[in-house]
PyMOL Python script that loads the backbone (N, CA, C, O; Angstrom):
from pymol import cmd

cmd.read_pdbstr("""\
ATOM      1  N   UNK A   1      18.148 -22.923  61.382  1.00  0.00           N
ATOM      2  CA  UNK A   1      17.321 -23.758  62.216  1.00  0.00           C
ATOM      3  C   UNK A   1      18.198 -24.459  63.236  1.00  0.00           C
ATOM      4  O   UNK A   1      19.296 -24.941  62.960  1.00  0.00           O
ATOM      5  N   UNK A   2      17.679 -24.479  64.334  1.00  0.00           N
ATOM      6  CA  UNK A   2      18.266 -25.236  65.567  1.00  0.00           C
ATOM      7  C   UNK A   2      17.334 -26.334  65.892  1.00  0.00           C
ATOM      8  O   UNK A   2      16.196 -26.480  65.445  1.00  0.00           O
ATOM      9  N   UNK A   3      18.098 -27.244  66.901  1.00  0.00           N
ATOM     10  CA  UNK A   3      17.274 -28.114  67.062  1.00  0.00           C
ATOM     11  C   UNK A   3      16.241 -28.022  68.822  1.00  0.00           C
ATOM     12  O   UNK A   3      15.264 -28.743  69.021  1.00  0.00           O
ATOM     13  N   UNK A   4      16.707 -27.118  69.740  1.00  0.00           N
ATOM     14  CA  UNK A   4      16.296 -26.693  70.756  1.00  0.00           C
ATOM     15  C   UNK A   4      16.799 -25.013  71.138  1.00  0.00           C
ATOM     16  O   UNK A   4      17.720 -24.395  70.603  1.00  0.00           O
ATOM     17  N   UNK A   5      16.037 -24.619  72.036  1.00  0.00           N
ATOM     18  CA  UNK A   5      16.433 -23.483  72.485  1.00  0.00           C
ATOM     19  C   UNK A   5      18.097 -23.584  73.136  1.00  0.00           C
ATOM     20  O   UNK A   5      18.915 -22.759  72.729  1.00  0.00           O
ATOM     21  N   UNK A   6      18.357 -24.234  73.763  1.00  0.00           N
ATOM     22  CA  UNK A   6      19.589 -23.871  73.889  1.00  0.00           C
ATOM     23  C   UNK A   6      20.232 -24.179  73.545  1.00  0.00           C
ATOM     24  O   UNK A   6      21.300 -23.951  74.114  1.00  0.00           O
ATOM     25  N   UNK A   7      20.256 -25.105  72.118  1.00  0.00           N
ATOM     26  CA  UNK A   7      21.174 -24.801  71.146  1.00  0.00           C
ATOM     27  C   UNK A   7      21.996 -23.291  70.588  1.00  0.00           C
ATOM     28  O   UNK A   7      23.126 -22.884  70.319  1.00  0.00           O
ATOM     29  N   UNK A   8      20.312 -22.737  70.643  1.00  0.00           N
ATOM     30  CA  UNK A   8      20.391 -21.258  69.831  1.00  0.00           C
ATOM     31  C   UNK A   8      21.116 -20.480  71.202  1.00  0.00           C
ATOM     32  O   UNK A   8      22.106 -19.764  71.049  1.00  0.00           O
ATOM     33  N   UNK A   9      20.642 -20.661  72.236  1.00  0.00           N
ATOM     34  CA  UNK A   9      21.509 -19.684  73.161  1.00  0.00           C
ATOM     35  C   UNK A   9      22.775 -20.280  73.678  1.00  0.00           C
ATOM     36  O   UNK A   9      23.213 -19.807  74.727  1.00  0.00           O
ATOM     37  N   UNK A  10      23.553 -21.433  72.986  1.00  0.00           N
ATOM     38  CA  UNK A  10      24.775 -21.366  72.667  1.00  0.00           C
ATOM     39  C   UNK A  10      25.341 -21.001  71.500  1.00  0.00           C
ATOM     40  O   UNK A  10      26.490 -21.332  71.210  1.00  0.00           O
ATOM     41  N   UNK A  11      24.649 -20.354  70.803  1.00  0.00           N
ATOM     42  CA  UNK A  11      25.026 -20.172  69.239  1.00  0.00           C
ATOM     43  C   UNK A  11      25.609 -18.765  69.913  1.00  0.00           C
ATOM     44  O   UNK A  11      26.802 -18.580  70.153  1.00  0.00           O
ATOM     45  N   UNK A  12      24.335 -17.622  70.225  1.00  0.00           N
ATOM     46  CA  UNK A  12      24.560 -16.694  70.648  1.00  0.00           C
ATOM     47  C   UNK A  12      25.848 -16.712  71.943  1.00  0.00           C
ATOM     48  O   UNK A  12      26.950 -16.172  72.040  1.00  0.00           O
ATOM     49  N   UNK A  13      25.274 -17.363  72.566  1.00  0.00           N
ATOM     50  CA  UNK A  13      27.025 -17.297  73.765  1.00  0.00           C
ATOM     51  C   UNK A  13      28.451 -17.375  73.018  1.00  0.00           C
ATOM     52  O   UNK A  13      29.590 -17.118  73.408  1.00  0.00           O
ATOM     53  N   UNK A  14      28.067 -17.716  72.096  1.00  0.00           N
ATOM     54  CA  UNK A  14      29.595 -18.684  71.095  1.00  0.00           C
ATOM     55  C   UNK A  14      29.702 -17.252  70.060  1.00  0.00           C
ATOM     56  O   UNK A  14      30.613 -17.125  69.243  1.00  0.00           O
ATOM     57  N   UNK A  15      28.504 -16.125  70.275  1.00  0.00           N
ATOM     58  CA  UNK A  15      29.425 -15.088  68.819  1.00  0.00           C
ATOM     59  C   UNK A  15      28.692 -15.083  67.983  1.00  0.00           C
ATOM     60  O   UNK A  15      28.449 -13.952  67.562  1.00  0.00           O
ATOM     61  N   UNK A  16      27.995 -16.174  67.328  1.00  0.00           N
ATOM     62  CA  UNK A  16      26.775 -16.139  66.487  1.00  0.00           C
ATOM     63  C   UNK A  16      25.766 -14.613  66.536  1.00  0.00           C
ATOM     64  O   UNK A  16      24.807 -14.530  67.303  1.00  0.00           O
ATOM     65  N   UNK A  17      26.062 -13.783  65.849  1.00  0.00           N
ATOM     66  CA  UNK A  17      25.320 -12.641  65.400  1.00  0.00           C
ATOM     67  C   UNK A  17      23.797 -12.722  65.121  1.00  0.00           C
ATOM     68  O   UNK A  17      23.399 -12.248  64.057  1.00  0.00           O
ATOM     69  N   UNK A  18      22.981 -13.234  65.909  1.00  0.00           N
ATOM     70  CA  UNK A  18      21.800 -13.791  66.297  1.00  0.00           C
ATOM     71  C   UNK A  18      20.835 -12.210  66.890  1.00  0.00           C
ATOM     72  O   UNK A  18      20.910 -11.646  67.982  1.00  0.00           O
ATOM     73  N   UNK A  19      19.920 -11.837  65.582  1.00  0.00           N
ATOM     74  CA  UNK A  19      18.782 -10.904  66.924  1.00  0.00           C
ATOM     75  C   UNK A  19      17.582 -10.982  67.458  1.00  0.00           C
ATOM     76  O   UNK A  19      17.102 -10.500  68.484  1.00  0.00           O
ATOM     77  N   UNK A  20      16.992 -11.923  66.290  1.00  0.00           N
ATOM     78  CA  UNK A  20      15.868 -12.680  66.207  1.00  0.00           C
ATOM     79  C   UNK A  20      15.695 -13.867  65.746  1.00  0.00           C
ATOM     80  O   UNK A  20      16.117 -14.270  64.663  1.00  0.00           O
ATOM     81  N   UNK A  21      14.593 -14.953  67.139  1.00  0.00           N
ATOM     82  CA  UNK A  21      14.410 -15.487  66.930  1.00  0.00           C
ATOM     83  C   UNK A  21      12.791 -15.832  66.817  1.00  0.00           C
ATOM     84  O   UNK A  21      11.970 -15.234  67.513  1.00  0.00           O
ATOM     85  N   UNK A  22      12.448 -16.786  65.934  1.00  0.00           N
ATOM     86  CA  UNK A  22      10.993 -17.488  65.493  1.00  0.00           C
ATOM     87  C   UNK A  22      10.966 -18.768  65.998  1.00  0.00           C
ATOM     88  O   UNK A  22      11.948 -19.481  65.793  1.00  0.00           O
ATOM     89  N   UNK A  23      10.216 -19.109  66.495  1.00  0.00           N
ATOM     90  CA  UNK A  23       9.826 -20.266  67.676  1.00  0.00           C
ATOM     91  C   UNK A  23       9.009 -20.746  66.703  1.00  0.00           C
ATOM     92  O   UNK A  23       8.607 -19.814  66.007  1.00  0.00           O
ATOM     93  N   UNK A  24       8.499 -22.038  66.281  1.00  0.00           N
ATOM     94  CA  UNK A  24       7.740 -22.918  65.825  1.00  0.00           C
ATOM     95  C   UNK A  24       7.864 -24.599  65.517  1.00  0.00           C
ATOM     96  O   UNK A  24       8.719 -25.263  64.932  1.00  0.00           O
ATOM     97  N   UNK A  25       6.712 -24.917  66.136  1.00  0.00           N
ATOM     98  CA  UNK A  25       6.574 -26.662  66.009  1.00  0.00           C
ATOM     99  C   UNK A  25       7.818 -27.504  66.768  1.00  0.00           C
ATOM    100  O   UNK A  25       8.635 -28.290  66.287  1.00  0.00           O
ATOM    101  N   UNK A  26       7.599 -26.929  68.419  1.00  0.00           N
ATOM    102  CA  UNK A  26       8.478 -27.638  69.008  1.00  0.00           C
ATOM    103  C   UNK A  26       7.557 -29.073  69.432  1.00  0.00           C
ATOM    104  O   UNK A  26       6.726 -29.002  70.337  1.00  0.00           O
ATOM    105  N   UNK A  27       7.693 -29.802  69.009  1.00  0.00           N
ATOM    106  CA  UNK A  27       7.089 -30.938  69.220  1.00  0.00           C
ATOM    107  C   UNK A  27       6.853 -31.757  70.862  1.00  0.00           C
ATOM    108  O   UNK A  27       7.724 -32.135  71.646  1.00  0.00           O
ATOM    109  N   UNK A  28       5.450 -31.834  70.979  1.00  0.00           N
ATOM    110  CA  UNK A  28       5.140 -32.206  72.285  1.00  0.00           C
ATOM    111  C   UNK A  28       5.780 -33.753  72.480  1.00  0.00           C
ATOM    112  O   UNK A  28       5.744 -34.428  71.451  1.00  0.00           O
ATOM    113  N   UNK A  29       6.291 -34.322  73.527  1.00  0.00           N
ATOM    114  CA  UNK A  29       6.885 -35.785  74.055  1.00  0.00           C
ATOM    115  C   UNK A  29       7.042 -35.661  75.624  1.00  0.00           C
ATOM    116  O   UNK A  29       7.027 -34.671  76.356  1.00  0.00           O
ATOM    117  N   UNK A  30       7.162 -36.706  75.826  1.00  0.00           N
ATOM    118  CA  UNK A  30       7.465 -36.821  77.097  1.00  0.00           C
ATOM    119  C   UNK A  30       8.553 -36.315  78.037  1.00  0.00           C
ATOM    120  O   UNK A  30       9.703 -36.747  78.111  1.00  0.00           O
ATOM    121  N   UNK A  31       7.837 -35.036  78.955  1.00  0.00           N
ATOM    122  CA  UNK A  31       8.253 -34.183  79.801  1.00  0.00           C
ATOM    123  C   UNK A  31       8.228 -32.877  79.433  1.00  0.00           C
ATOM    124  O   UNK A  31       8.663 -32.033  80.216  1.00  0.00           O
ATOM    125  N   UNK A  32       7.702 -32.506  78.155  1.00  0.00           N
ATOM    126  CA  UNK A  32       7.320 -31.425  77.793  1.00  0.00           C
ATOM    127  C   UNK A  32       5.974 -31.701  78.155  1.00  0.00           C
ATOM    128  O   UNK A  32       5.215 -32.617  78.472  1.00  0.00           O
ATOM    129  N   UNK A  33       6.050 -30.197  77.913  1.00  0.00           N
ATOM    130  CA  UNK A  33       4.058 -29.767  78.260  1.00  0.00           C
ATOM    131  C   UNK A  33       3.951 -28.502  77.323  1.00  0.00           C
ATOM    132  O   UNK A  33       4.741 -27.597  77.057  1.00  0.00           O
ATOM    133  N   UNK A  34       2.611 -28.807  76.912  1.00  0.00           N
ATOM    134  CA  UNK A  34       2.081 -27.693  75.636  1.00  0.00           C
ATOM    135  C   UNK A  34       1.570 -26.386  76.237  1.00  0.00           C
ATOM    136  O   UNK A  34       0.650 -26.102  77.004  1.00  0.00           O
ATOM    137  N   UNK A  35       2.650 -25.604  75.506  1.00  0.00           N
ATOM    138  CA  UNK A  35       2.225 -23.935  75.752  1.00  0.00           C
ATOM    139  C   UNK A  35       1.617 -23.210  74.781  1.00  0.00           C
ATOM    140  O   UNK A  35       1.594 -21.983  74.881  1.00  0.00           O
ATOM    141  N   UNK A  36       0.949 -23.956  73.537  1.00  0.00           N
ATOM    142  CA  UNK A  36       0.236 -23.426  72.608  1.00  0.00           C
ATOM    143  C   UNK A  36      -0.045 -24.780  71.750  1.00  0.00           C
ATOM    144  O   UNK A  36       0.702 -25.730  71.984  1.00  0.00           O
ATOM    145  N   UNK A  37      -1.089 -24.941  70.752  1.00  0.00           N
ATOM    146  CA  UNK A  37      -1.096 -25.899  70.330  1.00  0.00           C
ATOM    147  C   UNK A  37       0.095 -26.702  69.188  1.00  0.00           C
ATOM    148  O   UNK A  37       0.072 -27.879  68.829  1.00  0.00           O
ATOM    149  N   UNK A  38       1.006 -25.714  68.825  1.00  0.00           N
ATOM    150  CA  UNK A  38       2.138 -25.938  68.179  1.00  0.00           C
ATOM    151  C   UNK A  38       3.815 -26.465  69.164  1.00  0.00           C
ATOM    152  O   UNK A  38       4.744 -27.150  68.735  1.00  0.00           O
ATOM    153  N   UNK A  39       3.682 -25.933  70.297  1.00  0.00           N
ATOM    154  CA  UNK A  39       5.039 -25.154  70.679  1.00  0.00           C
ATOM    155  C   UNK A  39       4.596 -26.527  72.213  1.00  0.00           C
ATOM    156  O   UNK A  39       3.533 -26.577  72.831  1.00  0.00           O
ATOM    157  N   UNK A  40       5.370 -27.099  72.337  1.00  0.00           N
ATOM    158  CA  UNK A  40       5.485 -28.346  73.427  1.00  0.00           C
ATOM    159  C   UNK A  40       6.923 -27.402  74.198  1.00  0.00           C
ATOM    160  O   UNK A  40       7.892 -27.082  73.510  1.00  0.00           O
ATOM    161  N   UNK A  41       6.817 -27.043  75.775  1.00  0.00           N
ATOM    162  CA  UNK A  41       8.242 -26.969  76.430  1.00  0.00           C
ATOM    163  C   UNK A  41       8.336 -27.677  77.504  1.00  0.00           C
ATOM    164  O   UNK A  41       7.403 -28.359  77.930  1.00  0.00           O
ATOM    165  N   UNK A  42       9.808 -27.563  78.218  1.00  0.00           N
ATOM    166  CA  UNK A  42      10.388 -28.000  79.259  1.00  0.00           C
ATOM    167  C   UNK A  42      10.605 -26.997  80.273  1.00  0.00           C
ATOM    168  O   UNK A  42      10.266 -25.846  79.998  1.00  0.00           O
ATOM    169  N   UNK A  43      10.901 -27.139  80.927  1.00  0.00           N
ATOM    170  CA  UNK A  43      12.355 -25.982  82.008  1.00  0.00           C
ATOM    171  C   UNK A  43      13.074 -25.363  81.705  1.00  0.00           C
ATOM    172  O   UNK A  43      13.325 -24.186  81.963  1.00  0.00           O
ATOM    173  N   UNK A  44      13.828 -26.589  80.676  1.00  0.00           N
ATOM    174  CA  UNK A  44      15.351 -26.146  80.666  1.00  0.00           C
ATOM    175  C   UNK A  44      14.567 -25.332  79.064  1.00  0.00           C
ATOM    176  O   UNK A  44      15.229 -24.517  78.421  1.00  0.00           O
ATOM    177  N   UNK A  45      13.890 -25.519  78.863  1.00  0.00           N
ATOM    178  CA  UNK A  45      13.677 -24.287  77.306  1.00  0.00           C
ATOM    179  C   UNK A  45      13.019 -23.279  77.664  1.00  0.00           C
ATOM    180  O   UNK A  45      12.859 -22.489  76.733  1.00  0.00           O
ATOM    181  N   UNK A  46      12.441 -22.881  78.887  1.00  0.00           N
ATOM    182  CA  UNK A  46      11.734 -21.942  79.332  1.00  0.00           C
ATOM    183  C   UNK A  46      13.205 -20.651  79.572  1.00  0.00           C
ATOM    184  O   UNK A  46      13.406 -19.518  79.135  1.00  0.00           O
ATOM    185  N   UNK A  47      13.880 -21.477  80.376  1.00  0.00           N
ATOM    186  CA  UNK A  47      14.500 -20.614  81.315  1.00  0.00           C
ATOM    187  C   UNK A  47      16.203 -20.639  79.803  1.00  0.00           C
ATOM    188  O   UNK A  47      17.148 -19.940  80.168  1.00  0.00           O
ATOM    189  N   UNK A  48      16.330 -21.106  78.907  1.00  0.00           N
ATOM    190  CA  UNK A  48      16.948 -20.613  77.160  1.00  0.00           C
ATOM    191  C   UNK A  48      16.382 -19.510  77.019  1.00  0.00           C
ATOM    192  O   UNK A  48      16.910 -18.402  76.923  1.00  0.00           O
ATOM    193  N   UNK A  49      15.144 -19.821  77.001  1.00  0.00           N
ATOM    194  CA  UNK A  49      13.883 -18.833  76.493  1.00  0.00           C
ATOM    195  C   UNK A  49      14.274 -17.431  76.940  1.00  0.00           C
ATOM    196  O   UNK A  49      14.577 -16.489  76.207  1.00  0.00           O
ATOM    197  N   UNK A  50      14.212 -17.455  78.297  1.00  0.00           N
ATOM    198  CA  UNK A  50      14.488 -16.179  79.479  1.00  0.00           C
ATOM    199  C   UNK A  50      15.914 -16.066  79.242  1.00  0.00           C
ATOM    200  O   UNK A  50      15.957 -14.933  78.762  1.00  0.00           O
ATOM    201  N   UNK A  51      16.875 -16.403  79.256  1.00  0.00           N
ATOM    202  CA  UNK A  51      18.167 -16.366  78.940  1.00  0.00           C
ATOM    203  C   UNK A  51      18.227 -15.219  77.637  1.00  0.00           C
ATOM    204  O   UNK A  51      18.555 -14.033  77.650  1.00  0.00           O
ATOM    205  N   UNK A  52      17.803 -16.031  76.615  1.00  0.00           N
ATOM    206  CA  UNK A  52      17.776 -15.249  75.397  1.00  0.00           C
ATOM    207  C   UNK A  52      17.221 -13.811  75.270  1.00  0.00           C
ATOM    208  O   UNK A  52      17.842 -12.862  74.792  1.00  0.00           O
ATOM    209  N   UNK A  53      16.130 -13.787  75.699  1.00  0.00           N
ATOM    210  CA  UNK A  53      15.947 -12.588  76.091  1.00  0.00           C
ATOM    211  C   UNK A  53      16.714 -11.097  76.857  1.00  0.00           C
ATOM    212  O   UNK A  53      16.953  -9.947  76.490  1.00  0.00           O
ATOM    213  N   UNK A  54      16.926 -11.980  78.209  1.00  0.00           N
ATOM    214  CA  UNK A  54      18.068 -11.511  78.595  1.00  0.00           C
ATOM    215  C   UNK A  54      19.426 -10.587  77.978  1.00  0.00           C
ATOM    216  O   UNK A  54      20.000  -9.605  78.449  1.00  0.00           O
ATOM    217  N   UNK A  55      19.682 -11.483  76.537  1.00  0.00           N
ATOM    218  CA  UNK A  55      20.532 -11.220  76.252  1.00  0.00           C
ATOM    219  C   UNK A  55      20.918 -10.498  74.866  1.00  0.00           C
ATOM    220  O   UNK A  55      21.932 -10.407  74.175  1.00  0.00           O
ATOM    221  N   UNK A  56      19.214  -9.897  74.799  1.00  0.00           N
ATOM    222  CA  UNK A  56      18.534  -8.796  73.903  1.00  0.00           C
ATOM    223  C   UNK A  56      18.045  -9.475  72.576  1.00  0.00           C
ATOM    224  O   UNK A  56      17.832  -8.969  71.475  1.00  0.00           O
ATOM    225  N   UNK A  57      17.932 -10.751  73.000  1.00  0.00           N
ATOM    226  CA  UNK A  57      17.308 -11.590  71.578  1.00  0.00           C
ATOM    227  C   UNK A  57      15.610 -11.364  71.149  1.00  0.00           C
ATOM    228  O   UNK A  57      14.762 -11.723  71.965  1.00  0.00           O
ATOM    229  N   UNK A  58      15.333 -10.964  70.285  1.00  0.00           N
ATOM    230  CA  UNK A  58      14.065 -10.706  69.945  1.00  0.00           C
ATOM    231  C   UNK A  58      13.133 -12.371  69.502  1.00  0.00           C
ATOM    232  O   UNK A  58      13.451 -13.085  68.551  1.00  0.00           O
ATOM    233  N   UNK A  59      11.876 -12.684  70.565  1.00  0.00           N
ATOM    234  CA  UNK A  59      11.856 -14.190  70.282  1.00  0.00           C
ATOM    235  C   UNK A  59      10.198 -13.869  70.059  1.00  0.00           C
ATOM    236  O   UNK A  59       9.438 -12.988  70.460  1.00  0.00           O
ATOM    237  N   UNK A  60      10.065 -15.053  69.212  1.00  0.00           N
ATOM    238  CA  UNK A  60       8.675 -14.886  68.564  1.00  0.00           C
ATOM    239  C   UNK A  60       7.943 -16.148  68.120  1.00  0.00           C
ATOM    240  O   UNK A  60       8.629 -16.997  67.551  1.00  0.00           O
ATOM    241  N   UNK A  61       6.145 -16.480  68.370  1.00  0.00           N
ATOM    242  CA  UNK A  61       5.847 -17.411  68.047  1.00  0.00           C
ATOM    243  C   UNK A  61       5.455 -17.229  66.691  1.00  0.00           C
ATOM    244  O   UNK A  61       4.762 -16.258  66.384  1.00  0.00           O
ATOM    245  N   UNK A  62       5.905 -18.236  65.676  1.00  0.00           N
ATOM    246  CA  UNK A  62       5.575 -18.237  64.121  1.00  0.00           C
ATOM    247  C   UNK A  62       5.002 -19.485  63.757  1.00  0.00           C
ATOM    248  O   UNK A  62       5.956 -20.121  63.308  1.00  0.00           O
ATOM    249  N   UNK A  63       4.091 -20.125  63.700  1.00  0.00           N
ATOM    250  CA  UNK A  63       3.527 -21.056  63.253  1.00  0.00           C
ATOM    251  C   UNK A  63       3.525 -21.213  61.274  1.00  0.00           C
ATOM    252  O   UNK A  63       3.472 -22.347  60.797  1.00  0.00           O
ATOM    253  N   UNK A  64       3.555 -20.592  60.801  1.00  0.00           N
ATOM    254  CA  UNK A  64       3.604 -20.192  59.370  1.00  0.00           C
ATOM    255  C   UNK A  64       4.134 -19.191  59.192  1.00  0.00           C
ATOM    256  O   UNK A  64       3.916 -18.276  59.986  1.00  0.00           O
ATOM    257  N   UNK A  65       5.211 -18.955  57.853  1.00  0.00           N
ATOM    258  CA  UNK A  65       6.178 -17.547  57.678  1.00  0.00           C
ATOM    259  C   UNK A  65       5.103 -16.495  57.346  1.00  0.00           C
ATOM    260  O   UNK A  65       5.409 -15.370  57.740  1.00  0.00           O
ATOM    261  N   UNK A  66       3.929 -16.588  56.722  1.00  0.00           N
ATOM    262  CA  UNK A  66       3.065 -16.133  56.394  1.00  0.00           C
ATOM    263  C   UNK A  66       2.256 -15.728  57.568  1.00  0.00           C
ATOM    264  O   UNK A  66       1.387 -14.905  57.279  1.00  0.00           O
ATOM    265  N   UNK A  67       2.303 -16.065  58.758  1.00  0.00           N
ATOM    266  CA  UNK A  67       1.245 -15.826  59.803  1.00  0.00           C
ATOM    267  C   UNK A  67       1.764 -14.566  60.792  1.00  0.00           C
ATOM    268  O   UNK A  67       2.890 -14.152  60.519  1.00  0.00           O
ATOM    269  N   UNK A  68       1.273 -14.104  61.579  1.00  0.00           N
ATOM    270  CA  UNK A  68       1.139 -13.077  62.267  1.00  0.00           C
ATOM    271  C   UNK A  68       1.847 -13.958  63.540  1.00  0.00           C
ATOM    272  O   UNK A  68       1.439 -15.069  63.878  1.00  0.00           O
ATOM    273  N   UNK A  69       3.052 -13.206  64.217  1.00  0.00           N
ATOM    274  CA  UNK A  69       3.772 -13.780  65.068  1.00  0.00           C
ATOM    275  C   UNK A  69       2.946 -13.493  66.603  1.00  0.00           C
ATOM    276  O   UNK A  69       2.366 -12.468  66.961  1.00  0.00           O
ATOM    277  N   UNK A  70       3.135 -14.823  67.358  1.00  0.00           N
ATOM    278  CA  UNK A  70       2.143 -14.867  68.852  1.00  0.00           C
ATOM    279  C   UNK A  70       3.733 -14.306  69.559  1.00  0.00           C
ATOM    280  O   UNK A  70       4.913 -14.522  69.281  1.00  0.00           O
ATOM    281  N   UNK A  71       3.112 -13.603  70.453  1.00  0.00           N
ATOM    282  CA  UNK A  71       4.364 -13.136  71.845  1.00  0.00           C
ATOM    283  C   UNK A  71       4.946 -14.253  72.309  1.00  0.00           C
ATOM    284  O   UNK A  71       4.281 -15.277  72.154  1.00  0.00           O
ATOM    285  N   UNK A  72       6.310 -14.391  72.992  1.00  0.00           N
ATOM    286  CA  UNK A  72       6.710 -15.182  73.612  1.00  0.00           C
ATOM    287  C   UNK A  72       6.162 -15.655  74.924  1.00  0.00           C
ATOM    288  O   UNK A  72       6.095 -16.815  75.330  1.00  0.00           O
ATOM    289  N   UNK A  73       5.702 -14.314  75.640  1.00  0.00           N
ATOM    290  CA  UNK A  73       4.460 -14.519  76.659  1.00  0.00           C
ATOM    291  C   UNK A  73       4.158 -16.110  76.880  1.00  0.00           C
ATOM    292  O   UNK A  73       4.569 -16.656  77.904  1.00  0.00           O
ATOM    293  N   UNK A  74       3.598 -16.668  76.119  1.00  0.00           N
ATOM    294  CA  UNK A  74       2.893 -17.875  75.645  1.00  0.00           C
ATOM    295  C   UNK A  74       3.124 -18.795  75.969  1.00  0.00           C
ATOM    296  O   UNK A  74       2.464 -19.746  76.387  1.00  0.00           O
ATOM    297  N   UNK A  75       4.609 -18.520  75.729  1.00  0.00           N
ATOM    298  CA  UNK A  75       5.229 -19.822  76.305  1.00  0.00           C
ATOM    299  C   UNK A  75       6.032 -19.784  77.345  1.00  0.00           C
ATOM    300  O   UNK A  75       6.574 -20.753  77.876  1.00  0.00           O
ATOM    301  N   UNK A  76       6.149 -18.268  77.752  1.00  0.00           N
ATOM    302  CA  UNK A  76       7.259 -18.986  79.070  1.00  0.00           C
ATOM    303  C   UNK A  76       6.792 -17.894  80.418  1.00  0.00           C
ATOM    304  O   UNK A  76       7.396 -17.197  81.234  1.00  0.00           O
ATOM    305  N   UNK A  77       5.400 -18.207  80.106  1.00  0.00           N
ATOM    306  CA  UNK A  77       4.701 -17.288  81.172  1.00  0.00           C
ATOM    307  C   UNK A  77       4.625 -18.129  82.042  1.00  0.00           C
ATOM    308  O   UNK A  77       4.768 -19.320  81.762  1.00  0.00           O
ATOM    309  N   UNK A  78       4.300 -17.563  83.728  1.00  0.00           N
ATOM    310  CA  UNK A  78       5.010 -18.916  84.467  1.00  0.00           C
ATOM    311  C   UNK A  78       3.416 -19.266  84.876  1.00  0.00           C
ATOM    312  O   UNK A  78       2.339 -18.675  84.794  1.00  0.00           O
ATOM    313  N   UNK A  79       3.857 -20.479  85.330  1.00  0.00           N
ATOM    314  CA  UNK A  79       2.721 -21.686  85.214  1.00  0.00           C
ATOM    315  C   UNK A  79       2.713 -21.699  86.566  1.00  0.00           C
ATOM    316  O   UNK A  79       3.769 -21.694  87.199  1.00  0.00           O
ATOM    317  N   UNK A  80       1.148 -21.722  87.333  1.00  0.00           N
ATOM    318  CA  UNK A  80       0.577 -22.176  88.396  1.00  0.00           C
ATOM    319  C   UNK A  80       1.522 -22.791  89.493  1.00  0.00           C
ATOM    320  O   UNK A  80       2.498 -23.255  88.904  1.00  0.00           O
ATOM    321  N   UNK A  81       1.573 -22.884  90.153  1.00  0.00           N
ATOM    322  CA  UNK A  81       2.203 -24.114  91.004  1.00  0.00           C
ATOM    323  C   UNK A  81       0.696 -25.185  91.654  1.00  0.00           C
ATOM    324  O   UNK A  81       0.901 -26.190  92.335  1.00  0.00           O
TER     325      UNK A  81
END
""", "prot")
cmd.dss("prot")
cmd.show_as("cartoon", "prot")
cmd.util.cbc("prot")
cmd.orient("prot")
């Protein structure tokens, strides 16, 4: 467990043998905005998000280990202007 996305995509920059990741209960606060009713982001976790990917990381929404994983889509699909 990490505590933000780019934690984890310094884990991976740093060597950390990382292929998948599970996204869940990023908590909504101030300057985040909700991209699902679980998952609160920013900028700077959107564009971790895209990074990680990038860098062949498999990323996934998991609300419960038991539940059927939502696409990343979700959350870092780009937003209106």
């Amino acid at each position: 467990m990490v505590a933000s996305p780019t934690d984890a995509l310094a884990l991976v920059k740093g060597g950390v043998p990382i292929t998948k990741i599970s996204i869940g209960h990023m908590r909504a606060r101030e300057g985040k905005r909700s991209a699902t009713p679980a998952i609160a982001v920013d900028d700077t976790d959107i564009a971790a998000f895209k990074e990680l990917q990038k860098l062949g990381i498999e990323l996934e929404i998991r609300y419960l280990p038991s539940s059927n994983p939502d696409p990343i889509q979700l959350v870092i699909q780009e937003r209106p202007q």
